[in-house]
N, C-alpha and C positions, 0 to 999 in steps of 0.2 A: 736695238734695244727693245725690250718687247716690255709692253704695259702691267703695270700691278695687277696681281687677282683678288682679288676678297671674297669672303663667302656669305651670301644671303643668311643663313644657319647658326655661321658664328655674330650674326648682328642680331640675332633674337635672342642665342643663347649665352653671349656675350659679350655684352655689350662694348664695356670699356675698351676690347681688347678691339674690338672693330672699331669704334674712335681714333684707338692708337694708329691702325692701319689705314684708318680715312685721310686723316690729318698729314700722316707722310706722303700716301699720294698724291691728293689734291697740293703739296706743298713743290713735289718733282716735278709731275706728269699734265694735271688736271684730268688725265683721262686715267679709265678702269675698266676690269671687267667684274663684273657681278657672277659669281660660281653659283651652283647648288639652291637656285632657284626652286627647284621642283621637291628639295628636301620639304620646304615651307609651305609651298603652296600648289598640296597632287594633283591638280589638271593643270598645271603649269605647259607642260611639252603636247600636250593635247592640241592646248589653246594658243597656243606657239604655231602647232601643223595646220590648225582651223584658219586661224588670223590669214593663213601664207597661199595656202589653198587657195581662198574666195577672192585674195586677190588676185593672183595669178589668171584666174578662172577673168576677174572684171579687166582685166588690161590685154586678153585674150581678145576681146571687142575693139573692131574696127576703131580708128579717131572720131568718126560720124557719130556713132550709136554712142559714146560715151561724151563725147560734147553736147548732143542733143538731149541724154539723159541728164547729166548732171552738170551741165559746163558752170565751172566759175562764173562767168560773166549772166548770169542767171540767180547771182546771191547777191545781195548789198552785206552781207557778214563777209564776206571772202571764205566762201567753202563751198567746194565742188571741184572739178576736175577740170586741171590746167594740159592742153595737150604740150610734146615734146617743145622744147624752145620756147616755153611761154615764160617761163619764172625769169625774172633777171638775179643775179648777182654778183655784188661788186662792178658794175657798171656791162656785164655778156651773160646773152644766152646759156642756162643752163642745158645740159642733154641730157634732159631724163623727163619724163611726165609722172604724172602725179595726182592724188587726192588729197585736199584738207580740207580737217576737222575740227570742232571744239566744243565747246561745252553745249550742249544740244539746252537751248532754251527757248525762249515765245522772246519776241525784237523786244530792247532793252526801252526802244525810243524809236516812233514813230518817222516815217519818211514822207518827204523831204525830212530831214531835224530841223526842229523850228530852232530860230535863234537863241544861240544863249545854251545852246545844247554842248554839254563835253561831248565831241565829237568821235571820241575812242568807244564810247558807248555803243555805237552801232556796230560796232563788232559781237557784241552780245544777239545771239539769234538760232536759227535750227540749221543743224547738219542736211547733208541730200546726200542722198541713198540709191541706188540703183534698182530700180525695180526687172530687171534681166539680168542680176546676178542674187536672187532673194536670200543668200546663204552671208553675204558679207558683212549686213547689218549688224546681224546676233554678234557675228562672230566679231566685227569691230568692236563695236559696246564692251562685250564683255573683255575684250583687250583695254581698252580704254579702264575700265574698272581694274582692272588686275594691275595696270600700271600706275593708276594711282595711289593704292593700296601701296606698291613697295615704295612708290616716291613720297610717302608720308613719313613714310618708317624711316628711309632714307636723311629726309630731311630735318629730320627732328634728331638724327644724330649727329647732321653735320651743324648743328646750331648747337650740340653738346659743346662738339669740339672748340667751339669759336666762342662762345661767349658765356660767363654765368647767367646771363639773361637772355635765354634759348626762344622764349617766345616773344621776343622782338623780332625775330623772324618766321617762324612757323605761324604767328598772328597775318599774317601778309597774307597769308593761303589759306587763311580761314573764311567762310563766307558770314556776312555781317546780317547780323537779326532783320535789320528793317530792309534789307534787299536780298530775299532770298531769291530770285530770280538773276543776282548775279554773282555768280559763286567764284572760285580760283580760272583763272581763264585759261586752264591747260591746252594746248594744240596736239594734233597726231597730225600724222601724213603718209601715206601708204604710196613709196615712190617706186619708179620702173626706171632702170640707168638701160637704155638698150644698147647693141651694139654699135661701137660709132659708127658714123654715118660718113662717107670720103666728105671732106673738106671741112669736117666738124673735131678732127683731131687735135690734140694740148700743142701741134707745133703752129698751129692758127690760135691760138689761145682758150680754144673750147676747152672746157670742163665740166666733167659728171653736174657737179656743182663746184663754183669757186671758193676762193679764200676766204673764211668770216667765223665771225665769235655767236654762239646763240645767245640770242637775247634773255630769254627766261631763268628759270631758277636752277631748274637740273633737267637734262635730257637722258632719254634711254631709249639705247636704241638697239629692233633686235635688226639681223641682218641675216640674208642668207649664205651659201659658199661661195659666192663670188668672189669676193675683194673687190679692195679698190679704194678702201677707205683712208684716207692719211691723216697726222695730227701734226703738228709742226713745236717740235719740243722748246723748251727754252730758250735754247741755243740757236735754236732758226733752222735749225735740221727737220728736215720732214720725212718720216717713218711710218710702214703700212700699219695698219690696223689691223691683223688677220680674224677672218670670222672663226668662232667657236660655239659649237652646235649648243642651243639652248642658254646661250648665257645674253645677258645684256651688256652694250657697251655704254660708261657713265662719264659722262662730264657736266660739270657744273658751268650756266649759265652768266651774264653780265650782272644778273640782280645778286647771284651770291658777290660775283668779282664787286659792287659796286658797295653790297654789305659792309663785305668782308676788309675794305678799305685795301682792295686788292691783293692781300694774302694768299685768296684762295683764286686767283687767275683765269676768266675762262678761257680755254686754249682753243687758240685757230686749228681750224683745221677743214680741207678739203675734199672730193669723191674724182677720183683719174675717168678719163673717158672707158666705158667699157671695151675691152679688146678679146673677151673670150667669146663664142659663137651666141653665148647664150646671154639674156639681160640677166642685171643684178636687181634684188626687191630687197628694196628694206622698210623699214617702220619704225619711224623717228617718234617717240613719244617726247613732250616740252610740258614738265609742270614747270607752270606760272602762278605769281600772285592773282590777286583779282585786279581787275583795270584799272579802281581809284585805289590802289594799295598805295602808301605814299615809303619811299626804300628809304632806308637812312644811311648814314655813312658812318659804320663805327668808330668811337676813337678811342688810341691807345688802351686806354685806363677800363673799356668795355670788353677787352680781348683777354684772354687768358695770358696771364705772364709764361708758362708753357710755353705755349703758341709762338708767342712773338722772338721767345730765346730761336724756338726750333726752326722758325720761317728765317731769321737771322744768319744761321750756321747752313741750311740749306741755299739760303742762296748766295751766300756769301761775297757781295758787293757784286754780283752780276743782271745787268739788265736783262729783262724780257724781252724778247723779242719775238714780232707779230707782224703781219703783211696787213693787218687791219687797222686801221686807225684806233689809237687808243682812247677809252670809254664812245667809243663807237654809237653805243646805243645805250648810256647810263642817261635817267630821267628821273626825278624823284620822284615823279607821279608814273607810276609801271605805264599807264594805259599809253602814256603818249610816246613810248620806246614800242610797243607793243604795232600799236598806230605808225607808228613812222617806219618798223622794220616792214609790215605787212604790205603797204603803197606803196613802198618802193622797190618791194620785189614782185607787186601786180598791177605796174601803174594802169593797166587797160580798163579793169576791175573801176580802180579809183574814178578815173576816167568817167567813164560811165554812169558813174553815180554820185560822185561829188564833183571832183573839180576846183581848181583854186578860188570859184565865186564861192563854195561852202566852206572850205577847208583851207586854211594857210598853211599848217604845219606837216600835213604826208606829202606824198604824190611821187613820184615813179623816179629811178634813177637816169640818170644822164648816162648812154651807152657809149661804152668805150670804142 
């Protein structure tokens, strides 16, 4: 089965008619690809080869010089560079390393956090940047930028499709007058899948990355020609994702599934261990609310009568099925899904700076 296309082009130049086409997707699949990007936006395939470039150029550097540059455990926000086997998911080692990002700001709240402090706050903070790779900065940022921009546009359709009252949700990602210093808490990550490694392969249970739902609102992600990517369709069947040059792949989040009173599904989906000579890079973009967005749970009478005939007849008395635990990561306050996904896939991080005397509700997965 291969995935829905849709076009970036026909969502500017036509609107309803890409609703129509969203709304069936998200209703089969959860996952997409995003066409004709560059129709919309001409440095698009530029910004694509720059993005891919400076990183390949930064993961060209030994594990030393980029632990010692920018290691995670060198941030209290969790951003910086996690080397191979550092991430957990779903209770094992991931095989890929990795950088992450997010919204580049001045610390939301001083440390220690004095008591009394929401403690998802400290997630608000500055990015780190490699000072011997000086070309990745620019070139993230304005990735970062380009991918907001379409996940705006994006989302503020998919909020057409679902409800007469569209900015019950597109309010969530807006930043609030008296805190401009903490805006939509969107994440990036610019990962390296290398080749397996003997005794790291899926028949020991390693994986690229494991089983799991993203937590935020919509992901996109670009990828280069490697593969490897799987989604795990309705039915529990698990199917590649094939890369296709310049387009993005889209799936929609727990905050939409948590919205959307699960209409709109976010679908599991994993990365296989790498088996070709060469690593795979990709670059997961994750818009998110802002940390205090508080998600609601639509009901019936909030959802388009549409909607609820078509999601009806599509799935017609069949269960979803998912190797993740169901509402996995639904929270009504975003920050503390946000919080609870990020410490328990760095518990070292956490570790280090909090700890269960600051913190009750993160802290690191139980490895399998």
């Amino acid at each position: 089965m291969s995935l829905p296309v849709l076009s970036y082009a026909t969502a500017h130049a036509d609107p309803p008619e890409f609703i129509r086409q969203l709304r069936h997707a998200l209703l089969t699949t959860g996952f997409l690809y995003l066409s004709s990007i560059d129709a919309v936006v001409p440095d698009w395939r530029a910004s694509w080869d720059a993005a891919f470039a400076a990183s390949a150029d930064f993961f060209a550097h030994d594990e030393a010089t980029k632990v010692e540059g920018i290691g995670m455990a060198r941030s209290r926000h969790f951003r910086g560079y996690s080397a191979y086997g550092v991430e957990v998911t779903q209770g094992r080692h991931d095989l890929r390393e990795q950088i992450d990002l997010g919204p580049d700001t001045e610390p939301a709240v001083e440390y220690p956090p004095p008591p009394g402090t929401r403690i998802e706050r400290v997630l608000y903070g500055p990015n780190q940047y490699p000072s011997f790779v000086p070309a990745l900065e620019p070139a993230l940022r304005h990735w970062h930028a380009l991918c907001t921009s379409i996940s705006c546009v994006l989302l503020s359709l998919l909020a057409e499709s679902l409800t007469p009252s569209p900015s019950r949700l597109t309010s969530l990602f807006a930043t609030r007058p008296d805190r401009e210093g903490e805006p939509a808490y969107s994440r990036m990550k610019v990962v390296r899948y290398p080749p397996v490694r003997p005794g790291d392969d899926d028949e020991g249970g390693g994986l690229g990355v494991g089983a799991h739902k993203d937590g935020g609102g919509l992901t996109l992600l670009a990828q280069d020609a490697t593969g490897g990517l799987q989604v795990q369709l309705w039915d529990g069947e698990w199917v590649g994702v094939e890369p296709r040059e310049y387009e993005l792949v889209i799936n929609v989040g727990q905050v939409v599934e948590r919205f959307s009173a699960g209409l709109y599904a976010a679908t599991t989906h994993r990365v296989l261990p790498t088996r070709s000579s060469s690593a795979r890079l990709s670059i997961p973009f994750f818009f998110c609310p802002r940390l205090d967005a508080l998600v609601p749970v639509l009901s019936p009478s909030d959802i388009h009568p549409a909607l609820l005939d078509e999601a009806a007849r599509t799935a017609n008395g069949a269960e979803k099925k998912s190797e993740v635990r169901q509402g996995d990561l639904h929270e009504e306050v975003f920050g503390l899904a946000a919080w609870r996904g990020i410490t328990r896939s760095h518990g070292d991080v956490w570790t280090k700076f909090y700890g269960r005397e600051v913190d009750p509700v993160g802290g690191p997965e139980v490895l399998a």
